[in-house]
C-alpha positions as CSV (number, residue, x, y, z in Angstrom):
1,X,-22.4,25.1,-4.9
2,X,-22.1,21.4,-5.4
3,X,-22.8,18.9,-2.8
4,X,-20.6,15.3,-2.7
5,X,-21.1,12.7,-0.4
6,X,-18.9,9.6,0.1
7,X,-18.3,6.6,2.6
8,X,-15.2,5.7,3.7
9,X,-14.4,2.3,6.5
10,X,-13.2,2.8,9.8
11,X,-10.5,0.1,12.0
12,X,-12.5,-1.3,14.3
13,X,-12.0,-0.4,17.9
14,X,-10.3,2.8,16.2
15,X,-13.2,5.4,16.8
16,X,-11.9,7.2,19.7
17,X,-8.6,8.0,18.1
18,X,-10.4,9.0,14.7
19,X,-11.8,11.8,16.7
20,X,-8.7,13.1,18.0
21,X,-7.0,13.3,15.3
22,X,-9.7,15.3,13.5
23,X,-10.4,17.2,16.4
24,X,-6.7,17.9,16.3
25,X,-6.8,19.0,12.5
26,X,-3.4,20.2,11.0
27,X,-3.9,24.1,10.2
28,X,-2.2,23.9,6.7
29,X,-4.8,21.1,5.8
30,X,-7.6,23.1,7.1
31,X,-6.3,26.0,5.0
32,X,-5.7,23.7,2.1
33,X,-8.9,22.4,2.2
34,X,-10.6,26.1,2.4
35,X,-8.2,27.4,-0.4
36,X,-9.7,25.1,-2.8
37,X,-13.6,25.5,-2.0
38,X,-14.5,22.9,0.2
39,X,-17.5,23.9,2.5
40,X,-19.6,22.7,5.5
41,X,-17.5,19.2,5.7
42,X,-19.0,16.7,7.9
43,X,-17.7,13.1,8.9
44,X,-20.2,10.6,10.6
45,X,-20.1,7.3,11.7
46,X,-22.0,4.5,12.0
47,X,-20.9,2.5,14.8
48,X,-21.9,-0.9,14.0
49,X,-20.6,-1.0,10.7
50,X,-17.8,1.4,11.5
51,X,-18.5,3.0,7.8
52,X,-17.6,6.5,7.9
53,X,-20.3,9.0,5.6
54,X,-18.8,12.2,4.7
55,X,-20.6,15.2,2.7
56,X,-19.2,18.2,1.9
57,X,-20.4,21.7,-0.3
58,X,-17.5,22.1,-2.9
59,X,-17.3,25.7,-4.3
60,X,-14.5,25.0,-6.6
61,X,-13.7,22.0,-9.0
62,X,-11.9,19.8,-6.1
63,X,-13.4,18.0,-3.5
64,X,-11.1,16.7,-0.5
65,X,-11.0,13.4,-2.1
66,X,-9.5,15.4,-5.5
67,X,-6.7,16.7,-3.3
68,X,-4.1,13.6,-3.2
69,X,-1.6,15.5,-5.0
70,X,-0.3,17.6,-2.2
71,X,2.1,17.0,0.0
72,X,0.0,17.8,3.5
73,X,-2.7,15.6,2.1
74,X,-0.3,12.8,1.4
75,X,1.1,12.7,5.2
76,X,-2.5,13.0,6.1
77,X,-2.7,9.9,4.8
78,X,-0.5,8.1,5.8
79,X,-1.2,9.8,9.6
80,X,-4.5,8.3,9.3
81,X,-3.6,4.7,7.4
82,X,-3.8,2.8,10.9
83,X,-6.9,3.6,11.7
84,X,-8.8,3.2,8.5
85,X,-9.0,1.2,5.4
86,X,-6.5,2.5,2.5
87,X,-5.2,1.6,-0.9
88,X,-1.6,0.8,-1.7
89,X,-0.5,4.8,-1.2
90,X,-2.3,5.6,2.2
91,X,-5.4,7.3,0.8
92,X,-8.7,6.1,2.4
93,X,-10.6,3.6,0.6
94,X,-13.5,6.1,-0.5
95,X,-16.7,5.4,-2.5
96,X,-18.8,8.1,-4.1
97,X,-22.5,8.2,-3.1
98,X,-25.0,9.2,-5.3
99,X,-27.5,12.2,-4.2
100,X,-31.0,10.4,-4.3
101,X,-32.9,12.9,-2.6
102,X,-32.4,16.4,-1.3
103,X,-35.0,19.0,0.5
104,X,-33.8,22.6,1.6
């Protein structure tokens, strides 16, 4: 299983609705996200900078990121384009980290 991390840039002042809206996940993006592999999926913020660090297990070939091609991820988007930093078609502004060190 491969592990991916990536940072993405929170509105400021936008935190609280953030939340909701994940807490309030659609089910067919939750399935989506399942059906192609993606494991153990964690947002975190830090609140000074308002980045957002996300790492994920991927199981398949597709991460979330590699999932703009679907229609629930594209009105994902654009659900969450006020509240975070996007590029020209709604999808977050997301930069790869690279894995410097891991323990198990």
């Amino acid at each position: 299983m491969k592990r991916m991390a990536f940072k993405m840039k929170l509105l400021p002042g936008m935190m609280a609705e953030y939340k909701k809206r994940h807490d309030e996940i659609w089910p067919e993006l939750k399935q989506l996200l399942s059906d192609a592999g993606v494991r153990d999926y964690s947002i975190f913020l830090d609140e000074e900078t308002y980045t957002l660090f996300a790492v994920q297990k991927q199981e398949g070939s597709a991460g979330s990121q590699d999932l703009g091609s679907t229609e629930v991820v594209k009105r994902w988007w654009a659900y969450m384009a006020d509240v975070m930093e996007t590029n020209p078609d709604s999808s977050p502004v997301s930069i790869p980290l690279v894995e410097v060190f891991h323990l198990d």
